[in-house]
C-alpha positions in Angstrom: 17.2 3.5 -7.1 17.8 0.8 -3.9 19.9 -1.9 -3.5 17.5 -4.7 -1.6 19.3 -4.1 1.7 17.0 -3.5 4.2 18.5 -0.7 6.8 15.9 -1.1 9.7 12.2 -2.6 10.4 9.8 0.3 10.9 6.0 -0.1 12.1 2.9 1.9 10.7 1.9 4.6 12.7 -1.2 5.4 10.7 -3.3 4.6 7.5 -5.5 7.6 6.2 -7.9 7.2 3.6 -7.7 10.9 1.8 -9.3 11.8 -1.4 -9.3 8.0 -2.8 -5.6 7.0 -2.1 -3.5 6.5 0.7 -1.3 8.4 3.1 1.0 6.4 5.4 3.4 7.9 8.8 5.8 5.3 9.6 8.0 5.3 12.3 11.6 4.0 12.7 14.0 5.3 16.0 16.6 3.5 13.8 16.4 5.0 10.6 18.2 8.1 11.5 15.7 10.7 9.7 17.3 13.8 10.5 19.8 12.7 7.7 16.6 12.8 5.2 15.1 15.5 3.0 11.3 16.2 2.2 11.0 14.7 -0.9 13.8 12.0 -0.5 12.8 8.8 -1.7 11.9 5.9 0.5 11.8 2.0 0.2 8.7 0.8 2.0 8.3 -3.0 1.2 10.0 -2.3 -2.0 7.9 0.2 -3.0 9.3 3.6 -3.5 7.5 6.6 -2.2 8.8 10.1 -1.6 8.8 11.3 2.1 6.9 14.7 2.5 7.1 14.7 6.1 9.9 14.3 8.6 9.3 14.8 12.2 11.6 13.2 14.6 11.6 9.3 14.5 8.8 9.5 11.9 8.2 10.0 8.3 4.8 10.7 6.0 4.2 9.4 2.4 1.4 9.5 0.0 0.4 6.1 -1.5 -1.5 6.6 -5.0 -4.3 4.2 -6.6 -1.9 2.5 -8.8 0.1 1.4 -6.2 -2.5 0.4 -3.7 -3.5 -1.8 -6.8 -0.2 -3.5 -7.9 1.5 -3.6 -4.5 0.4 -4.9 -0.9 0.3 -1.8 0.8 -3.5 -1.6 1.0 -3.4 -3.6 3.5 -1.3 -2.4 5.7 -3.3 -0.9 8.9 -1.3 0.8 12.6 1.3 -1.8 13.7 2.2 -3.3 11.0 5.8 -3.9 10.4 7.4 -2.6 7.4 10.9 -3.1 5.6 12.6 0.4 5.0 15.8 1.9 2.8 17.1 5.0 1.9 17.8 5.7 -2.0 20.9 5.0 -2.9 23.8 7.8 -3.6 26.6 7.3 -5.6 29.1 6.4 -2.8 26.8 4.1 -1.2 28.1 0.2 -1.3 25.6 -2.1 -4.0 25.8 -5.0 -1.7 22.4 -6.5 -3.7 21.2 -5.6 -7.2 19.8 -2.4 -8.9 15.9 -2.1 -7.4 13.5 0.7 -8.7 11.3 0.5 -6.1 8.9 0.0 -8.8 7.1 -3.2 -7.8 5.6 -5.7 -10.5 3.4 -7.3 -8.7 2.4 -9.6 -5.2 3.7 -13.3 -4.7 2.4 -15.9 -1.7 3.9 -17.7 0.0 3.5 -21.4 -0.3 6.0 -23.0 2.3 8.9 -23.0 4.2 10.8 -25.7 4.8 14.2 -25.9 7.2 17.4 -26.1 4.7 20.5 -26.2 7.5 20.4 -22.7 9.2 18.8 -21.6 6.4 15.2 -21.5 5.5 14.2 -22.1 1.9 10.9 -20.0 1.4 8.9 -21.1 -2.2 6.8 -18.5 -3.9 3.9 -18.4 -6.3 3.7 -15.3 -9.0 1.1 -14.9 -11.3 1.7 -16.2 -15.1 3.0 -12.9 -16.8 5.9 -12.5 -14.0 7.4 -16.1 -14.0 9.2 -15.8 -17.6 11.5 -12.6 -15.8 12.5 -15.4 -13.1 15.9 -17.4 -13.1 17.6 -19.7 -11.3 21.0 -18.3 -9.5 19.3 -14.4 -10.9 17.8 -11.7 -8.9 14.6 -10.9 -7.5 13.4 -8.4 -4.8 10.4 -9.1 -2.3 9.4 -6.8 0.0 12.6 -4.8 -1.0 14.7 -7.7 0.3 17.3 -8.5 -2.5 17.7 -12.3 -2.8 19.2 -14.8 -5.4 16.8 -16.8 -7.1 17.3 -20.9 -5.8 15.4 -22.8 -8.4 12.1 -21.9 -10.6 9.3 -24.6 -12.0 6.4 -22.9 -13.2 5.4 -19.9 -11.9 6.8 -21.1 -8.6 10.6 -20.3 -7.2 12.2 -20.7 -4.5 14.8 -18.5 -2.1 16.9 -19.5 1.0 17.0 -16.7 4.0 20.1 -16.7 6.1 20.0 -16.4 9.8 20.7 -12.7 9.6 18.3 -11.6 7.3 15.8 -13.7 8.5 16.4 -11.7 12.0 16.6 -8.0 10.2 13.5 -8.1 7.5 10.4 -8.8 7.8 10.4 -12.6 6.6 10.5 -12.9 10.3 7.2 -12.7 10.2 5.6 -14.6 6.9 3.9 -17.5 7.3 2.2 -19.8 4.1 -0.4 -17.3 2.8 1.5 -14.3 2.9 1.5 -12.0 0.1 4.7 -9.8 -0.7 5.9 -7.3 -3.2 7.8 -8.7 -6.0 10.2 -6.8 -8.3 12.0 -8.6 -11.2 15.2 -7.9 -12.1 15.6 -4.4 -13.8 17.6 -6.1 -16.5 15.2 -8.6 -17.8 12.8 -5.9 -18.0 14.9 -4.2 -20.5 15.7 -6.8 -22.0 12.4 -8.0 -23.0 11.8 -4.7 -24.3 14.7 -4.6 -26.7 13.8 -8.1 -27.9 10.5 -7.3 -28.3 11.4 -4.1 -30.4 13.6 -6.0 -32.8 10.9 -8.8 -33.4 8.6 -6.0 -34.2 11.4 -4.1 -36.9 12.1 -7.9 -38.2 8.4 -8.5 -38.8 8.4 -4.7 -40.4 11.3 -5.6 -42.8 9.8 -8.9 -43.6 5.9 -6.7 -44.6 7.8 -4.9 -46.4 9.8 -7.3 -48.6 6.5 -9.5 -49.1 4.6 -6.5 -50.3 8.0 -5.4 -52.6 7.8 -8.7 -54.4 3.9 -8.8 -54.8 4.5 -5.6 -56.4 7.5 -7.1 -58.7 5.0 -10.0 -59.6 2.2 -7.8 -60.7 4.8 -5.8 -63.0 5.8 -9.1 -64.4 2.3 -10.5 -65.0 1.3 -7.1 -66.9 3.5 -7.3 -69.4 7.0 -5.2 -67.9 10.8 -6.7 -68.1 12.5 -6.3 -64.6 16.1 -5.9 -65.6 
């Protein structure tokens, strides 16, 4: 588990195709590794992967095909910048929201407009992520933890502050980007336990229909119900 606060901007060292997937070494003077473990989990865009490398400033993870698919790390290529955390620990402040690392899917960017100091950044998700998305609720992009402005559509909107426009990488998007996207942990759950007591509901009700057809037939054939 993360937060959404990003703890330092590291770059791509190196992108090796091996055996179909992906293994990535990313380095980061800032991100004080020698406080790390081989298989520690890291936040790389939001997506979590498990280090099994440390050497110095630098650290090596394996990227699999199903997260090359959902995520944007297959395009990532030597000098690209990248957004990085630690896992969280039980003593460590939650100064955004509860983030798997598990990303949902890619949003673009559609503009950015000044808003004060601020700059209001709107986003486009594809149709089966924009029912998890509320105004004033929380989303994740590119493991950045942000408050939802205002949604229409499959569109919504968030406003980056001076500092974390300065410490993440929205200092570099631009209309066209694509970026990681994590709903809210809670509205997955959520769904999920609605969805399992519509499912129960329409059990019950199968089962009452078929309990009175039976009833019926009785009836028609000649028996008393009491």
């Amino acid at each position: 588990m993360f937060t959404g606060i990003i703890q330092a901007i590291g770059k791509i060292e190196a992108c090796d195709a091996i055996g179909g997937d992906l293994r990535l070494r990313i380095q980061c003077a800032e991100f004080e590794f020698a406080k790390s473990d081989i298989g520690d989990s890291i936040a790389v865009n939001g997506v979590c992967l498990t280090a099994i490398e440390l050497v110095d400033e630098v650290f090596v993870a394996d990227v699999s095909i199903e997260t090359l698919k959902k995520t944007s790390l297959a395009h990532l290529k030597a000098g690209s910048p990248v957004n990085l955390e630690k896992a969280l620990t039980l003593n460590t402040a939650l100064g955004g929201h509860l983030v798997s690392g598990h990303v949902d899917g890619v949003a673009r960017l559609l503009e950015m407009d000044d808003d004060a100091r601020s700059i209001r950044y709107r986003f486009e998700v594809d149709a089966g992520l924009q029912h998890y998305i509320a105004a004033k609720g929380s989303v994740t992009l590119d493991g950045t933890s942000l408050t939802v402005n205002h949604v229409e559509a499959n569109c919504f909107d968030v406003n980056i502050v001076p500092h974390t426009q300065q410490n993440t990488l929205f200092q570099y998007y631009k209309p066209g980007s694509n970026v990681n996207i994590e709903v809210d942990i809670i509205a997955r759950y959520l769904e999920r336990l609605i969805q399992g007591r519509a499912r129960e509901a329409e059990a019950e009700a199968d089962v009452s229909a078929k309990d009175q057809q039976f009833l019926e037939t009785l009836i028609k054939s000649g028996f008393t119900i009491p």
